[in-house]
C-alpha positions as CSV (number, residue, x, y, z in Angstrom):
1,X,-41.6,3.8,67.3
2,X,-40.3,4.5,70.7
3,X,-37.3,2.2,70.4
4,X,-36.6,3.9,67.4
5,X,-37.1,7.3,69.1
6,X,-34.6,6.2,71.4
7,X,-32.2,4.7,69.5
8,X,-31.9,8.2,67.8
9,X,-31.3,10.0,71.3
10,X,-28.7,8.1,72.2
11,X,-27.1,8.4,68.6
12,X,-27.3,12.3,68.7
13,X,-26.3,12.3,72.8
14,X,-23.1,10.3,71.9
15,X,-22.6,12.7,68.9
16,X,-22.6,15.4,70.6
17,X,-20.4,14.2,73.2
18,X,-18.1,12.9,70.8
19,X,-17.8,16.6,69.2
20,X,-17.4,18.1,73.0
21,X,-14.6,15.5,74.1
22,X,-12.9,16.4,70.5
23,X,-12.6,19.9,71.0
24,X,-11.6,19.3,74.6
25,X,-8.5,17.1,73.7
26,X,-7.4,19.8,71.3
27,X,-6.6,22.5,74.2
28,X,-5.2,25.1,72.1
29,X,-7.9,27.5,71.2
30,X,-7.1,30.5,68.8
31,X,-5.4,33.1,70.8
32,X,-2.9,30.4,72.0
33,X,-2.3,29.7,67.9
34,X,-1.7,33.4,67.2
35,X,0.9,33.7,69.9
36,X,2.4,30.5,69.3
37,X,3.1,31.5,65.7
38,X,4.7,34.6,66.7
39,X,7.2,33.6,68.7
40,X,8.0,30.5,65.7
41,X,8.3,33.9,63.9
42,X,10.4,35.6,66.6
43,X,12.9,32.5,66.5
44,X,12.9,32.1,62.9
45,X,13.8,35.9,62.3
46,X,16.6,35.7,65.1
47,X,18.0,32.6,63.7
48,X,18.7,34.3,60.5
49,X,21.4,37.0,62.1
50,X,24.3,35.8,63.9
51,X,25.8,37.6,67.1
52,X,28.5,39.5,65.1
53,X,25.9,41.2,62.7
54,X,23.6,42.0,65.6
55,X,26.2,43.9,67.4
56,X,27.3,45.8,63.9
57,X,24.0,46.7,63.6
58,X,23.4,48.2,67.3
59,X,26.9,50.0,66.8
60,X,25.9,51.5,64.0
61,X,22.0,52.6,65.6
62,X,24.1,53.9,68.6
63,X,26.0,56.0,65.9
64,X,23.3,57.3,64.2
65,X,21.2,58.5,67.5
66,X,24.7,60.4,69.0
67,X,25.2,61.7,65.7
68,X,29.5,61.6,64.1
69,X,30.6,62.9,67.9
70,X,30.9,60.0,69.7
71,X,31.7,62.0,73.0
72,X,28.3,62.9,73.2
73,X,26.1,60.8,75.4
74,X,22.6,60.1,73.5
């Protein structure tokens, strides 16, 4: 009875080290996944415009916040 008790001691101390060592070797725990995906989101959203429509697009916000005068400083 004894050996048996522990055999199982050693099975459930080298299952639980084996779940320790697992989650060790991993490294990456949730917060690092969150901001991982956003900046694959970032990159993926920037690759879409080129450099030409980027700057189309700021001229035109800069016309919009100085209004049709473009003499006026915003």
């Amino acid at each position: 009875m004894k050996q048996l008790q522990l055999v199982a001691l050693i099975a459930g101390a080298a299952g639980l080290i084996g779940c320790e060592t697992t989650n060790q070797a991993t490294g990456m725990g949730n917060q690092e996944q969150k901001r991982l995906a956003q900046i694959q989101r970032q990159q993926q959203e920037a690759a879409q415009y080129d450099e030409s429509e980027l700057n189309l697009w700021n001229a035109q916000v800069d016309v919009l916040n100085r209004g049709t005068n473009p003499a006026i400083r915003y």
